[in-house]
N, C-alpha and C positions, 0 to 999 in steps of 0.2 A: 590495512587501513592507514592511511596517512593524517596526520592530526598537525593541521597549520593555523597556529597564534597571531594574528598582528595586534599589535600594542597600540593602540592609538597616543598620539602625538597631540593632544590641543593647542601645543604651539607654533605647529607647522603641517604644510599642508601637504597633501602627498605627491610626491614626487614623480615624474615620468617613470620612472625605472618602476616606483613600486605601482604603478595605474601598468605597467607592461605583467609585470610580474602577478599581480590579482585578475590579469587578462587573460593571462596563459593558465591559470590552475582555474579560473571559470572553462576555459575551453576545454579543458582534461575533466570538467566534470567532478571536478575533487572541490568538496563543500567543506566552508569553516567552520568548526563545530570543537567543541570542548571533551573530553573525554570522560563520561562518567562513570565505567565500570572497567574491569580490567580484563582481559581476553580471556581468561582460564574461567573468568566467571560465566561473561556472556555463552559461553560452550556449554559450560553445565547447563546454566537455565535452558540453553537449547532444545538440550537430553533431556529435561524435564517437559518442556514442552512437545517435543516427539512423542513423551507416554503419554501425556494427557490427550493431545491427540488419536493416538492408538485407542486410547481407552473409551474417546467418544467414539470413532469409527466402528468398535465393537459393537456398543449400545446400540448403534442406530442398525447396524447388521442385525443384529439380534431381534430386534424389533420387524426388520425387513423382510425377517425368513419365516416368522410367524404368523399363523393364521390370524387375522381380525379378531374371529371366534374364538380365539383361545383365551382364556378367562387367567392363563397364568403364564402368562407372557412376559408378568413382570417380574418372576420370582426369583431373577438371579439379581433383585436391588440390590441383595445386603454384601451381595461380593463387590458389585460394581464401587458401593459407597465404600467399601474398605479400602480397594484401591486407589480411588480417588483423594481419600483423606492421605495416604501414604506416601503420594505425589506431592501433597497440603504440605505436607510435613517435612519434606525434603527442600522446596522450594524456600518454604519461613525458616529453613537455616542460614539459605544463602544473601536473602533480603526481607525486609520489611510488607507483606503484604497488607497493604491500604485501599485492597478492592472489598468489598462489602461480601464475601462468600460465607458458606455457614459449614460448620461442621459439628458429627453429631458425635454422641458416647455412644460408641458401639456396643459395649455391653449392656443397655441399658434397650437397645433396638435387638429385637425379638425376631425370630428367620422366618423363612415364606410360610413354616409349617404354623405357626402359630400368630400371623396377620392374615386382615380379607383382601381380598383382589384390589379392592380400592386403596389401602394402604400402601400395599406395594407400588401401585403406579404413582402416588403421591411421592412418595421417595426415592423410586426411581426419575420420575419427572425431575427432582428437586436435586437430586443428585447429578442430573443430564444438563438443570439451568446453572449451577453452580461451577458446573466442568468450563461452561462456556465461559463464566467471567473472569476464572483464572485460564484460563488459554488465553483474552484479550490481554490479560491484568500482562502478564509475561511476554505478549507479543509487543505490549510496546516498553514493555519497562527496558527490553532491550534494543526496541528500534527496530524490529524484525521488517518493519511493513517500509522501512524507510529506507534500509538496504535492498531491499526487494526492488524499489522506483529507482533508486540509483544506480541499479543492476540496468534494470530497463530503460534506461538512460543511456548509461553507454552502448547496449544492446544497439539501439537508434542510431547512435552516433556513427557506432562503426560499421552497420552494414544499412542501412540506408540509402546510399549515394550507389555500395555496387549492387542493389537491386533493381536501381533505375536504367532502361538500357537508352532510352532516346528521352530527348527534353521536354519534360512536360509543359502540356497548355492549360490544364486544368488541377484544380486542388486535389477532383475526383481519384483523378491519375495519380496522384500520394498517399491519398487515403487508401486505394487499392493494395499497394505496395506495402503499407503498415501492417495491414490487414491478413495478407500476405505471412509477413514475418512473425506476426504473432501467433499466427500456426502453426510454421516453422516451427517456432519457440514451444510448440504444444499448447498454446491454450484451445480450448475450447471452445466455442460458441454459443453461447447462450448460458455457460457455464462460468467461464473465466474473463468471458468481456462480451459487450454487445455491440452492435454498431448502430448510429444514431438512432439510440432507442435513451430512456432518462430524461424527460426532458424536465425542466426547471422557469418556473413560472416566475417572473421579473414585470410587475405592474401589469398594464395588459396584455400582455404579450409572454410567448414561449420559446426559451432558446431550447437548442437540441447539439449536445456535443457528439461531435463524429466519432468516439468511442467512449466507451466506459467499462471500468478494471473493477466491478463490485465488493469483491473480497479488499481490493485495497482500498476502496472509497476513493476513488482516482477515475478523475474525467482527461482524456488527452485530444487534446486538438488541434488538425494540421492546416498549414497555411503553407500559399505558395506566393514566395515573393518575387516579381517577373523585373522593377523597376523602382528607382527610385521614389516614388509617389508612393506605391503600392507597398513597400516598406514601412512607410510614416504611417499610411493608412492603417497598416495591423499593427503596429502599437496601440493606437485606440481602438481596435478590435479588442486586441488582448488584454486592453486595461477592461474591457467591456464585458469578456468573457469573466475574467477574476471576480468581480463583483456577483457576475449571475451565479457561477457556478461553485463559487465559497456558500451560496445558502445548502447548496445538496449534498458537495463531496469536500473530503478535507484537505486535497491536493489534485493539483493541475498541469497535466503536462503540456505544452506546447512545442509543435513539429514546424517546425520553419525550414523549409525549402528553399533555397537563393538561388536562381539562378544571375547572381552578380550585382544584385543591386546594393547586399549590406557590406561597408568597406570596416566599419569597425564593432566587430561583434562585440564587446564591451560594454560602448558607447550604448547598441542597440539595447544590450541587457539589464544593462541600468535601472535602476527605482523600478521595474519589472518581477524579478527574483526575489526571492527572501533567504531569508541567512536561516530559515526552518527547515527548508527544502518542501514550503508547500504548495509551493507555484516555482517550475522550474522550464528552462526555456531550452533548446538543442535546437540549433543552426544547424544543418546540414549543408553546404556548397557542392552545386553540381559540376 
């Protein structure tokens, strides 16, 4: 990870060289952002996170391999809540946990032999919605969802163009090709992304983005830009899309396809992007 500083200047303005220089590390994809944790830590909470997920995967297996009818399905709570607190515990060494989870006194929590069936599923339940918030609490305290789009970012960037064999005349013909790739990539369908399905209700009317990344809360959507006109024209698409698609998801990609019309991709990027990375934009040149 690369972590680039500019210093603002209020008494001068920016220069060619540094408008060239903010040009080139927008094209590379490398976003400005501050450093808040140190590598050896982000890796732990990682590992921390790997168990907590392990540990939901379990429960839900556990659950999946059980008959309906089975009146004690829930009797392995009291291991699953020890483990889980175990993880609790490892984790508020390394940071401040400020997500709202609860944790109980295990000696004070009695084993399957001696609760009723409803107990147990109440604490198991309780212990399965708890698992969730620190799995969220940890995915973003380290940005996990954000290196993940900036993966798929470049992902876009770099194999986009030699997916495409002949020049397209429609958006459809891009859309294919993403689509495409994202399976390459292993996602799923209907599991790790859908295609225009979400849609997002903006006064009377419904837009519908040409995919969406659910686990990431990411809607992405491609444009083909053929000419100069049609260029200017999707900047106020995409300012149009921002607006609708901030009420649903918490970040948006944008697929811009040129066939020549954008001469200064900067320029184009401009007041578009955010320094969050929650609206971000990949030109592709055919």
């Amino acid at each position: 990870m690369i972590f680039i500083i500019f210093q603002e200047n209020t008494e001068t303005s920016y220069t060619e060289g540094n408008r060239l220089c903010l040009q080139y590390y927008t094209d590379c994809i490398i976003y400005v952002r501050y450093k808040k944790m140190e590598k050896n830590t982000i890796q732990t909470l990682k590992g921390h996170l790997l168990a907590a997920r392990a540990l939901k995967d379990s429960m839900e297996k556990s659950l999946a391999s059980t008959s309906k009818d089975n009146v004690w399905k829930y009797a392995s709570f009291k291991s699953y809540m020890s483990t889980y607190q175990s993880i609790v515990a490892q984790v508020s060494t390394i940071i401040n946990i400020t997500a709202p989870i609860g944790v109980w006194d295990l000696q004070k929590i009695r084993g399957s032999h001696d609760t009723t069936t409803i107990q147990q599923q109440e604490f198991f339940e309780s212990v399965y919605a708890n698992l969730n918030i620190l799995i969220s609490f940890i995915e973003h305290s380290i940005d996990l969802k954000g290196d993940e789009i900036r993966s798929l970012c470049d992902f876009f960037q770099a194999n986009l163009r030699r997916a495409v064999f002949v020049e397209p005349d429609k958006e459809k013909e891009i859309q294919d090709v993403v689509e495409q790739l994202l399976i390459g990539k292993g996602f799923a369908k209907g599991i790790d992304y859908d295609r225009e399905t979400g849609r997002v209700k903006v006064s009377i009317k419904e837009v519908v983005p040409d995919f969406i990344l659910p686990r990431l809360s990411m809607a992405i959507e491609v444009k083909l830009s053929k000419d100069k006109s049609k260029s200017k024209s999707i900047v106020d698409e995409i300012n149009a899309d921002i607006q609708a698609y901030s009420k649903k998801y918490s970040s948006t990609l944008f697929i811009v396809y040129d066939l020549g019309s954008i001469q200064d991709e900067f320029a184009f990027k401009h007041g578009l992007e955010t320094i969050d990375g929650n609206i971000r934009i990949v030109i592709v040149k055919h």
